[in-house]
C-alpha positions as CSV (number, residue, x, y, z in Angstrom):
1,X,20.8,-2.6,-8.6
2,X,18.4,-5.2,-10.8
3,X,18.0,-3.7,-13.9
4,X,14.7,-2.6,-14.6
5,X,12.1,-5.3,-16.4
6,X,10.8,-4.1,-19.5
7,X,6.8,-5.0,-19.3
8,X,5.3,-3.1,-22.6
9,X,2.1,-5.4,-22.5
10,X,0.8,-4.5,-18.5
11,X,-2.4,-2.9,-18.6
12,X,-1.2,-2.0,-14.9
13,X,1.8,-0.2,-15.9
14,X,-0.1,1.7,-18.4
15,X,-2.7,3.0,-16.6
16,X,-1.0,4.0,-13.7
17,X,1.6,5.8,-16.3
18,X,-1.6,7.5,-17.9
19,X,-1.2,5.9,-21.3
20,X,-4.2,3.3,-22.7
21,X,-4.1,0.2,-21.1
22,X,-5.5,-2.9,-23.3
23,X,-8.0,-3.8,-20.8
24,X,-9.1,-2.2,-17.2
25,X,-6.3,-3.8,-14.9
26,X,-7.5,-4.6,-11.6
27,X,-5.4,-6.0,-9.0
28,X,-6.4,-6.0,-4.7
29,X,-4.9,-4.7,-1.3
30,X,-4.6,-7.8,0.5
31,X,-5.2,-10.6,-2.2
32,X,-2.7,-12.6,-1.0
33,X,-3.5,-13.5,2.5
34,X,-6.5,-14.7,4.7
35,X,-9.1,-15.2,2.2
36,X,-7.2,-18.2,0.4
37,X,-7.5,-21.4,1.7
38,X,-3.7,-22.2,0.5
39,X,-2.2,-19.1,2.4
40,X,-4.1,-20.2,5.4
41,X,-2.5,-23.8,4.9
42,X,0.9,-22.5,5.1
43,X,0.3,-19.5,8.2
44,X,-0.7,-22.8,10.1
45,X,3.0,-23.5,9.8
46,X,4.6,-20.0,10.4
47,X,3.9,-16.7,12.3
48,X,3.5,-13.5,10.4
49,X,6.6,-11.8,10.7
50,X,8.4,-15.6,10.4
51,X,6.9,-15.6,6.8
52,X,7.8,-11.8,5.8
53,X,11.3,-12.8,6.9
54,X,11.5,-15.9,4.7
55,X,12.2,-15.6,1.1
56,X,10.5,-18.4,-0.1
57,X,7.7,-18.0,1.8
58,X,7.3,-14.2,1.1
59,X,7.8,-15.8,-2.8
60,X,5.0,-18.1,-2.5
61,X,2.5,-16.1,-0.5
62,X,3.0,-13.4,-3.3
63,X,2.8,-15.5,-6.2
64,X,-0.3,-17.6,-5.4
65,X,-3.4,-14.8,-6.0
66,X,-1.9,-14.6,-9.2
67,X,-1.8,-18.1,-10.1
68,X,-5.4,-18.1,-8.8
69,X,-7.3,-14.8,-9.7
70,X,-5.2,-13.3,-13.0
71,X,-4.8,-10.1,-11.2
72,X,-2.4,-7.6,-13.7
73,X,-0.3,-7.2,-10.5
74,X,1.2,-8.9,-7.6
75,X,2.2,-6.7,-4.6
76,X,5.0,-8.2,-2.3
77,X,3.5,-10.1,0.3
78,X,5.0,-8.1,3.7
79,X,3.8,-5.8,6.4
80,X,4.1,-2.2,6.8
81,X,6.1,-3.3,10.8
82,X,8.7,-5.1,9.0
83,X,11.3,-2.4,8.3
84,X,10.9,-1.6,12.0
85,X,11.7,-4.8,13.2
86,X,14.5,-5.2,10.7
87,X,15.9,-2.0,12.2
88,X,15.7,-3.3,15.7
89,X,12.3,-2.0,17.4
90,X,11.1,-4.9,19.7
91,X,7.9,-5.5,18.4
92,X,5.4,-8.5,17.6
93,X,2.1,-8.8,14.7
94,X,-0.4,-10.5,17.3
95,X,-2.6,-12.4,15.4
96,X,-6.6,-10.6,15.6
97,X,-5.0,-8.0,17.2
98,X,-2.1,-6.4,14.8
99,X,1.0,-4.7,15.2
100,X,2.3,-4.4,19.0
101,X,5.2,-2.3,20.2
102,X,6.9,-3.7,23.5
103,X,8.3,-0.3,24.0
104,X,6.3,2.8,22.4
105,X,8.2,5.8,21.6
106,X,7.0,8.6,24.0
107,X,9.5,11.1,24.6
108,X,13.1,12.5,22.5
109,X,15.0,9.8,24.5
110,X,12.6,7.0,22.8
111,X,13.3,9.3,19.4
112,X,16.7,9.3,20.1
113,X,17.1,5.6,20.4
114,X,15.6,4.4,16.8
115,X,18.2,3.3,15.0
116,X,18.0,3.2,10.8
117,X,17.7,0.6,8.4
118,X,20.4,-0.7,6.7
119,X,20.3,-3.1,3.7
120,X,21.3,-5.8,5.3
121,X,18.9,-6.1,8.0
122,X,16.2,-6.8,5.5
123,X,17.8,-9.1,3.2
124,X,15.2,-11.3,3.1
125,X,13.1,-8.9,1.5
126,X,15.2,-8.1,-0.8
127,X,16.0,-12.1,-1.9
128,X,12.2,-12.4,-2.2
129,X,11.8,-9.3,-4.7
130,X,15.0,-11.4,-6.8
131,X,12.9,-14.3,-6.8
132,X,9.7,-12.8,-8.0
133,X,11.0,-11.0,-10.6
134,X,12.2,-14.1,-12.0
135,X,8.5,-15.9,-11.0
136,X,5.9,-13.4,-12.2
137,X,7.4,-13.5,-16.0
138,X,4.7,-10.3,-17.5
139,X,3.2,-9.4,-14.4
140,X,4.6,-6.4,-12.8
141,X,5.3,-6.7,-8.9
142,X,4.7,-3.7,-6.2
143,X,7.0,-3.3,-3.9
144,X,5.7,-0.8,-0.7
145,X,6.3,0.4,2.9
146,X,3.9,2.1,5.8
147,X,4.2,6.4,5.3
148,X,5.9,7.8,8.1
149,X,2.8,9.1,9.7
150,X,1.1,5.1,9.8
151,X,4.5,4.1,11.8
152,X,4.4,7.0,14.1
153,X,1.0,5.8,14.7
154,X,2.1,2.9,15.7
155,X,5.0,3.2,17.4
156,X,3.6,6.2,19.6
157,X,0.2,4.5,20.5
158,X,1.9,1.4,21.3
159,X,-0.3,-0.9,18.6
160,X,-3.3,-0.6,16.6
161,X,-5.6,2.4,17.7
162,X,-9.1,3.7,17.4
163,X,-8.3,7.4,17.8
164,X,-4.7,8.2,18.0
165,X,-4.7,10.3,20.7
166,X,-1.4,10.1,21.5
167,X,0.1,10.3,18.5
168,X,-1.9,13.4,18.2
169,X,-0.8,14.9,21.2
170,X,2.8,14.9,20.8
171,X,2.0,15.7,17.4
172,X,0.4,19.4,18.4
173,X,2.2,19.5,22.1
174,X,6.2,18.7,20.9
175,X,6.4,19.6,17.3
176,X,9.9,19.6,17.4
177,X,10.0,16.1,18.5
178,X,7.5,14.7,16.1
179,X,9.2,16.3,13.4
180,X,12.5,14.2,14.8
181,X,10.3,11.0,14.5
182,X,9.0,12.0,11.3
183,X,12.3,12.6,9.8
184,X,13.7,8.9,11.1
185,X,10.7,7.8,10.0
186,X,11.0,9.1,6.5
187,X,14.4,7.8,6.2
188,X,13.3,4.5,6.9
189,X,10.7,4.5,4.9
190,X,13.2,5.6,1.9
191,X,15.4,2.9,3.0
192,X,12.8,0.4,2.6
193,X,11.9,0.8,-0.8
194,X,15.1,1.5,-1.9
195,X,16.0,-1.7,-1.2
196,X,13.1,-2.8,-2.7
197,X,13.9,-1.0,-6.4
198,X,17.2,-1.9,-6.0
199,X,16.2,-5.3,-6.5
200,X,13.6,-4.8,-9.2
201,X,9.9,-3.9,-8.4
202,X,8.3,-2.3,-10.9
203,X,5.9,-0.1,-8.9
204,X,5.8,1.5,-5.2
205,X,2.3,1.9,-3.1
206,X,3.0,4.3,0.4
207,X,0.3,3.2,2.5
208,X,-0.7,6.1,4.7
209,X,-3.4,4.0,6.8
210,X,-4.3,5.8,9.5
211,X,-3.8,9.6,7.7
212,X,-7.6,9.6,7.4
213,X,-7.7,10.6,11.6
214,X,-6.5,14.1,11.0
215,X,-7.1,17.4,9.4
216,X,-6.1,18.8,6.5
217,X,-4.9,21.9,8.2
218,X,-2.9,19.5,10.5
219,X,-1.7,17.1,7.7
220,X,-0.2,19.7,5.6
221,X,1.4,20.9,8.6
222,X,2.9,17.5,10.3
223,X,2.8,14.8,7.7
224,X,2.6,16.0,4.2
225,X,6.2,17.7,3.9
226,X,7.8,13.8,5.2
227,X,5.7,11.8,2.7
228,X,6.4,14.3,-0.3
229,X,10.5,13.9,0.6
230,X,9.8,10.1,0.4
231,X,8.7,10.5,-3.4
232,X,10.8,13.3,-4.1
233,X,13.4,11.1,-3.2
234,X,12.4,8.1,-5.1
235,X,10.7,9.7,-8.2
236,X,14.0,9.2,-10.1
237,X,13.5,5.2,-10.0
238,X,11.2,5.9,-12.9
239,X,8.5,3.8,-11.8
240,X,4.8,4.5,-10.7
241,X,4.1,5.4,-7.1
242,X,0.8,5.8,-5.5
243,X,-0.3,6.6,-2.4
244,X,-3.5,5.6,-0.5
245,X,-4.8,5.9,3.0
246,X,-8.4,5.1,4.0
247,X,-10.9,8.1,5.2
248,X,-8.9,10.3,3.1
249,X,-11.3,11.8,1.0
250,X,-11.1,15.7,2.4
251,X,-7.1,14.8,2.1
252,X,-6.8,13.8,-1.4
253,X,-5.9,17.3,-2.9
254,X,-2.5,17.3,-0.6
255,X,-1.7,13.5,-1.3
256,X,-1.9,14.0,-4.6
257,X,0.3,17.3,-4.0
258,X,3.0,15.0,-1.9
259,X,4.1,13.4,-5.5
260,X,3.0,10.4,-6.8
261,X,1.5,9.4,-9.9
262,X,-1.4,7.6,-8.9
263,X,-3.7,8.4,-6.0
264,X,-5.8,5.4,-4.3
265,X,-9.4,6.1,-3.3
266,X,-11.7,4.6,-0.7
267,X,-15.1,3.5,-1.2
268,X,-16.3,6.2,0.7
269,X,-15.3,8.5,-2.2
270,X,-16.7,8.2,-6.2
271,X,-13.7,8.2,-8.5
272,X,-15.4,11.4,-10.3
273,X,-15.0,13.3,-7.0
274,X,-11.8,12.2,-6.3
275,X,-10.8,13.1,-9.6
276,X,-12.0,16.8,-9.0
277,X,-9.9,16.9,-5.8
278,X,-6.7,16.0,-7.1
279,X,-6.5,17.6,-10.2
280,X,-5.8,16.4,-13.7
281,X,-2.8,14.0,-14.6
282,X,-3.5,11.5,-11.7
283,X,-4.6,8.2,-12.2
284,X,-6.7,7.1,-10.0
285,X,-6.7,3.8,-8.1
286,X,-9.9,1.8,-6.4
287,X,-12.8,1.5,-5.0
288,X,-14.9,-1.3,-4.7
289,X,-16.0,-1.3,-1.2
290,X,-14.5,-4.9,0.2
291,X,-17.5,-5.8,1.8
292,X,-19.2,-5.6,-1.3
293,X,-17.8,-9.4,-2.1
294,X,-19.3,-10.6,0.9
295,X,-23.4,-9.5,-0.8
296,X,-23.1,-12.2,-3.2
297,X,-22.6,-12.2,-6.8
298,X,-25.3,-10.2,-8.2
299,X,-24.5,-7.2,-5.7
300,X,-20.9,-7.8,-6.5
301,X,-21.4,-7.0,-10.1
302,X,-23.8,-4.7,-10.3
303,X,-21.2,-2.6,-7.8
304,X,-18.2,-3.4,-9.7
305,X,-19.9,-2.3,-13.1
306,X,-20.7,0.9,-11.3
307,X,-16.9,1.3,-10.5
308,X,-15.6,0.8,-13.9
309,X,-18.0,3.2,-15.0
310,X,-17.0,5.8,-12.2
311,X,-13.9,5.4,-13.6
312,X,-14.3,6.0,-17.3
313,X,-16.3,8.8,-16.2
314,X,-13.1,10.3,-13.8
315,X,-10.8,9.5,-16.9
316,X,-12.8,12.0,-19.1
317,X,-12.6,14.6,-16.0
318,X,-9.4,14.7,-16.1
319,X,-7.6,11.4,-14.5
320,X,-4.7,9.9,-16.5
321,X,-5.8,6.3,-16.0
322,X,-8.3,4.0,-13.7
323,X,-7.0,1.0,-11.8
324,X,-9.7,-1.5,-10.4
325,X,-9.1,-1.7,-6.7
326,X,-11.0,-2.4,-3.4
327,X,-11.2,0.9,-1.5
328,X,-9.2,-1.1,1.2
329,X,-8.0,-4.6,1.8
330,X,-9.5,-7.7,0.9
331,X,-11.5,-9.3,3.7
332,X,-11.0,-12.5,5.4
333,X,-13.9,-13.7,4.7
334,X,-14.1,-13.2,1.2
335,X,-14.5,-15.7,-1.0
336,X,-12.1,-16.6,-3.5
337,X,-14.0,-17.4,-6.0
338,X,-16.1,-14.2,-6.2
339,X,-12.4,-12.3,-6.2
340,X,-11.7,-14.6,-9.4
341,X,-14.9,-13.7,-11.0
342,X,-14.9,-10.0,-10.5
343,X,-11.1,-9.8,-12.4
344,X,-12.9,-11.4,-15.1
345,X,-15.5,-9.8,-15.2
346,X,-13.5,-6.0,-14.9
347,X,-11.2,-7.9,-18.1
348,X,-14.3,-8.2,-19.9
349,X,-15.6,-4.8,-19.6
């Protein structure tokens, strides 16, 4: 295991640990990919999961948002497939399309027949997080991994889906069996960012995507006692974990209850509500809505001033700490150079 970096200065590490960070740290799901010109240059060259299984590349993807935008974090430039693959699930990221699985899990054979992760079948990752650490000098990295419910998703529907219906109806038909799949799921998951902390990240984000589809009655039932063994299991790494899924605003309360320290929040949500849902000692992470960038500057600042503001206001509700955020990923057709403005502008405020 790396030993862990000693960062005292990140205003990212601060607020998510809910003590005063010098200046509002803002950082973005997806700033390194698709809307930079120097990504796209080097994707030209390489498929998706070819560049989350190359060190260098998974090095240079990561690094470049912060060489261009002064984020106060870099998050490891992956997918949330790639612990699947690496454990031996035949499946391909098909570009304007996402994630496809040649064979979907449908039954307890399928169950039956995932096999975990072991360390050494994503050693790639884990030679990128070595490098990074080495790269990023003060800026923390987050290391993260798909929640257990986002794979099933996946791996049940067959690819990227608009309802999940059939993920919901082995959920509520064969409990036993999606509890199975949860449970592998979970491990790999673990696995993941194990490997990931073992190597020296100095933060964890569980992406729960698609959690936003179901209830709350029926995501405390299926999903949230899986996700809360995943930080249970990592909390003594010491190091902040969040959790975020999109839709989730009627789910924030048991997200927050699953164990992390911070709690990401969609646009669809103000940061004051959000704050009154899950309880003090949370910091809260987002929520500029991403197609915000695409209304020009003026809108973009007028929104992102309103943010800031949201979030000063959540902080004296109760939240530990405010981390600038999109409410979701960055779009492709953003443009850079409104990204770069709007961390400058969040520094100054």
């Amino acid at each position: 295991m790396s030993a862990r970096r000693e960062l005292p200065e990140s205003s990212f590490l601060a607020a998510a640990a809910g003590r005063q960070p010098a200046r509002v740290p803002v950082w973005f799901m997806r700033q390194a990919g698709r809307s930079l010109p120097e990504y796209r240059d080097l994707r030209a060259q390489h498929s998706m999961l070819a560049a989350c299984f190359n060190p260098e590349l998974v090095c240079e993807i990561t690094l470049q948002p912060v060489r261009r935008h002064d984020v106060d974090a870099a998050i490891l430039f992956s997918d949330i497939v790639v612990p699947l693959r690496g454990a031996g699930v035949d499946l391909d990221i098909v570009p304007d399309v996402g994630p496809v699985i040649a064979e979907p899990v449908r039954s307890a054979a399928d169950i039956a027949a995932l096999k975990p992760l072991e360390p050494q079948q994503v050693t790639a990752v884990a030679e990128a997080v070595s490098l990074l650490v080495g790269a990023l000098g003060d800026v923390p990295l987050i290391g993260f991994a798909g929640a257990p419910f986002t794979l099933a998703s996946y791996l049940v529907e067959g690819g990227p889906s608009r309802n999940h219906a059939r993920t919901k109806a082995m959920m509520l038909a064969e409990p036993d069996s999606w509890h199975q799949l949860m449970t592998r799921l979970t491990d790999l998951t673990i696995a993941f960012l194990t490997v990931q902390l073992d190597h020296g990240v100095d933060a964890i984000q569980l992406f729960d995507s698609w959690a936003g589809t179901l209830s709350l009655a029926d995501y405390r039932s299926f999903v949230l006692p899986h996700s809360t063994r995943v930080f249970a299991t990592l909390a003594d790494a010491g190091v902040p974990m969040t959790h975020f899924g999109v839709q989730t605003a009627e789910l924030l309360g048991a997200m927050a209850e699953a164990g992390p320290t911070v709690v990401g929040v969609d646009w669809r949500t103000s940061l004051t509500d959000a704050a009154a849902r899950v309880g003090a000692g949370f910091a809260l992470q987002g929520n500029l809505d991403p197609a915000v960038l695409l209304a020009g500057w003026p809108v973009t600042e007028r929104a992102a001033r309103a943010v800031v503001a949201d979030g000063r206001a959540a902080v004296a509700a109760g939240a530990s700490g405010h981390i600038f955020n999109l409410g979701h990923g960055v779009l492709p057709e953003s443009d850079p150079g409104v990204l770069t403005d709007l961390v400058s502008l969040v520094h100054s405020l």
